[in-house]
Z-matrix of the N, CA and C atoms (Angstrom, degrees):
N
C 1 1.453
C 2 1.519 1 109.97
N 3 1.380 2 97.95 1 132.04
C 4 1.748 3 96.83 2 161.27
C 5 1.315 4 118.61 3 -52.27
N 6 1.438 5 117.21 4 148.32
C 7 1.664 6 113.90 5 177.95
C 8 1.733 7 92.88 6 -151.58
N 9 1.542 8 105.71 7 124.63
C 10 1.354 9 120.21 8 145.81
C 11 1.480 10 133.21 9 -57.41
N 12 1.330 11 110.94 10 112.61
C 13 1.781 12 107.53 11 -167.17
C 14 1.543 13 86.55 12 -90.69
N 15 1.839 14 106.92 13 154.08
C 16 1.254 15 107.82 14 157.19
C 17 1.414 16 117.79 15 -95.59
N 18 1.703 17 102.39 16 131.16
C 19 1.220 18 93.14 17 168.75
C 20 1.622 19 108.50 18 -134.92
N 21 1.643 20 86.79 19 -171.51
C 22 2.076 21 77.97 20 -155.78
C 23 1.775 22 101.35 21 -77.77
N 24 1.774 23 94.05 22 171.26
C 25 1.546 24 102.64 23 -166.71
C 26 1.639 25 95.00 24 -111.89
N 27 1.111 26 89.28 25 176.14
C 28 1.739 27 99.83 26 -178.17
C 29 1.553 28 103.75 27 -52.07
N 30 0.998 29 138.88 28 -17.51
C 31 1.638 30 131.58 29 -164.77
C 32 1.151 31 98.49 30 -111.82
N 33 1.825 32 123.27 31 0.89
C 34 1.322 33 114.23 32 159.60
C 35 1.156 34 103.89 33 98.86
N 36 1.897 35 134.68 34 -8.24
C 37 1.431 36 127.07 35 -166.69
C 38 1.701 37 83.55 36 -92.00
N 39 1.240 38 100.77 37 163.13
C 40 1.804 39 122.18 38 163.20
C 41 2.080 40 98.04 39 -113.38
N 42 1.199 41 112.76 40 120.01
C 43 0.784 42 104.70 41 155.80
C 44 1.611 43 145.23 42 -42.63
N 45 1.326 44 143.15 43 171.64
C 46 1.264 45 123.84 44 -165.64
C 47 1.834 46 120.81 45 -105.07
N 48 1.650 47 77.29 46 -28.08
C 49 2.034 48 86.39 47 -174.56
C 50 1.613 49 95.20 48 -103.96
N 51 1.401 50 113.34 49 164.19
C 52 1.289 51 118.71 50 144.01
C 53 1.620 52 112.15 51 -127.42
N 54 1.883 53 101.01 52 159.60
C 55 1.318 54 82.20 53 -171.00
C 56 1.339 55 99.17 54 -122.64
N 57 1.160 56 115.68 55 -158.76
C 58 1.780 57 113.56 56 163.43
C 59 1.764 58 107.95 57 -103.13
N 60 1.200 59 136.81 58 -177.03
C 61 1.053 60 144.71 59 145.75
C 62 1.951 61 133.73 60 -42.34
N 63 1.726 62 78.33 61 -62.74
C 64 1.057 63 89.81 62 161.42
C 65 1.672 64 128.40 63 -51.83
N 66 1.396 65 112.16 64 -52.21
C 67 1.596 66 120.41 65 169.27
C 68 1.473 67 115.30 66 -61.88
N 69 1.211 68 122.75 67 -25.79
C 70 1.581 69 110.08 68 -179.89
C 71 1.612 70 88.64 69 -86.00
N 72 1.350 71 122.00 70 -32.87
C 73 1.755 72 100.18 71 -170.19
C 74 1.665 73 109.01 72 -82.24
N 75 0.948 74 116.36 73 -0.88
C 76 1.433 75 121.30 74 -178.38
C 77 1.966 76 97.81 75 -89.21
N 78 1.448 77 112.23 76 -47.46
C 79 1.208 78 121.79 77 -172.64
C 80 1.822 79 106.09 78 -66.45
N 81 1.224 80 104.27 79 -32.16
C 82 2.120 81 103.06 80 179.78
C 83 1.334 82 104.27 81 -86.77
N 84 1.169 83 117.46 82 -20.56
C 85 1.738 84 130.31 83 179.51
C 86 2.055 85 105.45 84 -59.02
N 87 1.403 86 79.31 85 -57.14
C 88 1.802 87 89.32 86 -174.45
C 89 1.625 88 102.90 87 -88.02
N 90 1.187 89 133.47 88 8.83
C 91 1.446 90 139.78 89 171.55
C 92 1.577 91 86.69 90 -102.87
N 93 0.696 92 133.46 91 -57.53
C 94 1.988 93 130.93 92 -162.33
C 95 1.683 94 95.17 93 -87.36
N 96 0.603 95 128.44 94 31.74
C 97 1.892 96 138.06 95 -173.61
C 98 1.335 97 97.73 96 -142.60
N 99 1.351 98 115.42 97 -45.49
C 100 1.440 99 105.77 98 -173.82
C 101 1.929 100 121.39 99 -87.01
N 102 1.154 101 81.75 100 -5.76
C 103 1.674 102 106.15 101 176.85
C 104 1.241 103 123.77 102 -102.10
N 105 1.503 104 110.47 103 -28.77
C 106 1.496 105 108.89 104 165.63
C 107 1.525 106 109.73 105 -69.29
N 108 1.787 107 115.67 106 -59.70
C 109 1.741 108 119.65 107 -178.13
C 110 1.535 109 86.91 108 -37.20
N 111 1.537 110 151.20 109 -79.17
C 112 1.066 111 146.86 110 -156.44
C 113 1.281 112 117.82 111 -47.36
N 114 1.381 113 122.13 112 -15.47
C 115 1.838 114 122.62 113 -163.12
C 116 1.677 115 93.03 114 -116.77
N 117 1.475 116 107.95 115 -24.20
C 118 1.476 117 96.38 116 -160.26
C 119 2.136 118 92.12 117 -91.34
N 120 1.700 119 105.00 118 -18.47
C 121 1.460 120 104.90 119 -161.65
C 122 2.315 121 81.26 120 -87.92
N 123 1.155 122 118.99 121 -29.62
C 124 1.224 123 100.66 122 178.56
C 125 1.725 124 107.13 123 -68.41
N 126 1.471 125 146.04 124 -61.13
C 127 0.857 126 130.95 125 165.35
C 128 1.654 127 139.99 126 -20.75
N 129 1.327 128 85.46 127 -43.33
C 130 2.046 129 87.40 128 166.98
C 131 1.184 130 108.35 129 -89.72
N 132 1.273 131 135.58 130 5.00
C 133 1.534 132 126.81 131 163.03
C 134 1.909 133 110.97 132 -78.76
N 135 1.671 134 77.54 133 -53.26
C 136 2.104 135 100.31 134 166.32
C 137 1.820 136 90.20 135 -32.07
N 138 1.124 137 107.78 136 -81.53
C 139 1.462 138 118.71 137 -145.14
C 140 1.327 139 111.34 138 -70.03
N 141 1.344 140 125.74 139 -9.62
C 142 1.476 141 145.42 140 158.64
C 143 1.389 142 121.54 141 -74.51
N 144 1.333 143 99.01 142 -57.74
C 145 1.904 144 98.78 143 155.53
C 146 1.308 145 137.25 144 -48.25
N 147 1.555 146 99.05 145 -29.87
C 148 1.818 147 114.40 146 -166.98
C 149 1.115 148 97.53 147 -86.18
N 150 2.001 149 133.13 148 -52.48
C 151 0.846 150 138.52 149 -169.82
C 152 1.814 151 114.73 150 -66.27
N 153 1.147 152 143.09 151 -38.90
C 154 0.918 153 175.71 152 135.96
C 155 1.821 154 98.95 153 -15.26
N 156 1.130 155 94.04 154 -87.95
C 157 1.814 156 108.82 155 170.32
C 158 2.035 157 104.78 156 -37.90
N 159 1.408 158 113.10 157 -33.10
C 160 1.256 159 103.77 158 -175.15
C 161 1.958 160 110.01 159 -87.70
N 162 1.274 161 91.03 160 -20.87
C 163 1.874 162 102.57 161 -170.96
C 164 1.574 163 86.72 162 -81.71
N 165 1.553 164 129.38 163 -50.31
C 166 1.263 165 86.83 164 -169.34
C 167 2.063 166 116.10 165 -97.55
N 168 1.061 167 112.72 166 3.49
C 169 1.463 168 120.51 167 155.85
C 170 1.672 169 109.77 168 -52.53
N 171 1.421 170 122.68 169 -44.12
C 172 1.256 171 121.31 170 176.28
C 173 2.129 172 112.45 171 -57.22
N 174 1.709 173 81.62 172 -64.73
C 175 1.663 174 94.63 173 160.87
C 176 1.620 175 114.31 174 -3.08
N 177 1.666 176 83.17 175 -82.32
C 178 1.280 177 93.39 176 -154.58
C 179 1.867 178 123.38 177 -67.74
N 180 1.728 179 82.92 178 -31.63
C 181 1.548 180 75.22 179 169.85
C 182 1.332 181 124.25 180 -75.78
N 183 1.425 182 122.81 181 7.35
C 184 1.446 183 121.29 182 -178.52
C 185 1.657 184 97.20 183 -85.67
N 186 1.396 185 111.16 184 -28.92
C 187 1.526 186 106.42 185 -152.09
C 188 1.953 187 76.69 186 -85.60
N 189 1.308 188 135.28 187 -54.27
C 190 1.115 189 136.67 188 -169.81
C 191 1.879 190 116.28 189 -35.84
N 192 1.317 191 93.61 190 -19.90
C 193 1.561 192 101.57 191 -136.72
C 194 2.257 193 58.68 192 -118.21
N 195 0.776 194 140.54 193 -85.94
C 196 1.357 195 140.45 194 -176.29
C 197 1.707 196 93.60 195 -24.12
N 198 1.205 197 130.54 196 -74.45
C 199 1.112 198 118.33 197 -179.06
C 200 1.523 199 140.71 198 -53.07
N 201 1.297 200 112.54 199 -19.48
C 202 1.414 201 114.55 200 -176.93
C 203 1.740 202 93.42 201 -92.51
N 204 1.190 203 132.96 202 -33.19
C 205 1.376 204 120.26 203 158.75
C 206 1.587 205 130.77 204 -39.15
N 207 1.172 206 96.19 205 -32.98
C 208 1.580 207 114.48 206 -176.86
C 209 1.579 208 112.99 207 -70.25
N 210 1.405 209 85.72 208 -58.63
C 211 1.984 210 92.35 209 157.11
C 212 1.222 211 130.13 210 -62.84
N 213 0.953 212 120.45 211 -40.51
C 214 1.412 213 118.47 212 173.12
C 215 1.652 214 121.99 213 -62.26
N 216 1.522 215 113.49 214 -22.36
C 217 1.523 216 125.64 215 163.70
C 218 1.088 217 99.81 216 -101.89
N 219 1.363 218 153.50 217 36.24
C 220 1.119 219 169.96 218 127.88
C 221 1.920 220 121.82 219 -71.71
N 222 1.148 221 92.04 220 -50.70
C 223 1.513 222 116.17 221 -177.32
C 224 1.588 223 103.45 222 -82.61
N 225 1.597 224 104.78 223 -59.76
C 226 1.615 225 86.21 224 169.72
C 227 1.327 226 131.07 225 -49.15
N 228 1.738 227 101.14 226 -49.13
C 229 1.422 228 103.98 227 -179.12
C 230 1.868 229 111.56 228 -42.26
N 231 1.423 230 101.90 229 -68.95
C 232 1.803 231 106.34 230 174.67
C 233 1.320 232 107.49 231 -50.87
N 234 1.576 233 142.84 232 -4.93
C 235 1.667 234 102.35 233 157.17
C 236 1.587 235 107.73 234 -92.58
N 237 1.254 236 120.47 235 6.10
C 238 1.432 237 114.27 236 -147.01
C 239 1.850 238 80.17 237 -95.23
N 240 1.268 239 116.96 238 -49.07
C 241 1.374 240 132.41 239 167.44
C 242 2.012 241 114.89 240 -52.54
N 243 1.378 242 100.43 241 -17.89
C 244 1.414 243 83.65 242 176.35
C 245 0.977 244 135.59 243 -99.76
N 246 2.291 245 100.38 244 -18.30
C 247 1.300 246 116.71 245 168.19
C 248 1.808 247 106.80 246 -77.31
N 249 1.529 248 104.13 247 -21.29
C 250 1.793 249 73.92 248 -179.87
C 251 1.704 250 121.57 249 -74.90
N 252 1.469 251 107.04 250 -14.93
C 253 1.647 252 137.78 251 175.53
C 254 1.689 253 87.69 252 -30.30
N 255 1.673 254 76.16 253 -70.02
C 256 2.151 255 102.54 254 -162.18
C 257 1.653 256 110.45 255 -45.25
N 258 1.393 257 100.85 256 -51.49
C 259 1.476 258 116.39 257 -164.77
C 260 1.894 259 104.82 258 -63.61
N 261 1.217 260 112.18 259 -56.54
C 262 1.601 261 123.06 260 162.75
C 263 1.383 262 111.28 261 -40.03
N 264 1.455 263 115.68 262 -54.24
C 265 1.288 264 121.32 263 -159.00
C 266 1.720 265 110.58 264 -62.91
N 267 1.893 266 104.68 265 -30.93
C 268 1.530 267 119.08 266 -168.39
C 269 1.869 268 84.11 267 -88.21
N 270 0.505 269 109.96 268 -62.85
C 271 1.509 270 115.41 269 -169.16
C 272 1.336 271 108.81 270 -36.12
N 273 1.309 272 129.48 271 -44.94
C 274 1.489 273 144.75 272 152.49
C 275 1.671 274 112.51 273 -46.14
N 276 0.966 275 104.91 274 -58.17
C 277 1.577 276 110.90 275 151.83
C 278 1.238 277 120.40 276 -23.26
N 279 1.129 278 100.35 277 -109.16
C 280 1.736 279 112.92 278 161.97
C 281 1.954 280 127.28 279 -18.29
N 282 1.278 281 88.14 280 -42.78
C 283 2.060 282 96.32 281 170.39
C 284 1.255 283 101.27 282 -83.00
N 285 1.323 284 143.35 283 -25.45
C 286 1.357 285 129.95 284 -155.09
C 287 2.158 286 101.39 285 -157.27
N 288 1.485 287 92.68 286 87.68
C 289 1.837 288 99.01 287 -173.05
C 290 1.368 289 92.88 288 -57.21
N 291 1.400 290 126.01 289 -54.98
C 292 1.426 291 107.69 290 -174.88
C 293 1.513 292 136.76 291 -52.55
N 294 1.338 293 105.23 292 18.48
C 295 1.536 294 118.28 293 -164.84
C 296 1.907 295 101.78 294 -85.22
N 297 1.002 296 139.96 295 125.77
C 298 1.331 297 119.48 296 -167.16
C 299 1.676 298 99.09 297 -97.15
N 300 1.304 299 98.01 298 129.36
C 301 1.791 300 111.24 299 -178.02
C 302 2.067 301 101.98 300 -69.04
């Protein structure tokens, strides 16, 4: 096996462990393993959020778009109801002068 010797650094310390090759590539292996599950498990959250955010944006504009229909046969209905109000109201008029406009 390959083996890294320690030797001293410019400040004169010698480090304390040595390792082999093998152990530092086993050790960046399970550091880059543990960072990918983390990048690949943040992405499907990404893509769960995004997707999600678009289903109920659709939602809502259906219900938005359902509701302003509702009003709008709402609104007709109330003028259709306000001219007959008016029309009754003159007509009452007309049968009875003492009626105060």
């Amino acid at each position: 096996m390959d083996s890294v010797e320690n030797t001293p650094t410019s400040s004169g310390c010698t480090p304390a462990a040595s390792i082999t090759l093998d152990q530092f590539s086993r050790l960046l292996d399970f550091k880059l393993d543990t960072k990918l599950e983390s990048f690949q498990a943040s992405r499907t959250i990404t893509k769960e959020v995004s997707d999600q955010t678009v289903k109920l944006k659709s939602e809502f504009t259906v219900t938005i778009d359902f509701l302003a229909e509702e009003q709008r046969d709402l609104k007709a209905e109330l003028k259709t109801l306000s001219e007959n109000v008016r029309k009754l109201e003159d007509e009452r008029c007309n049968y009875n002068p003492n009626y105060p406009k």
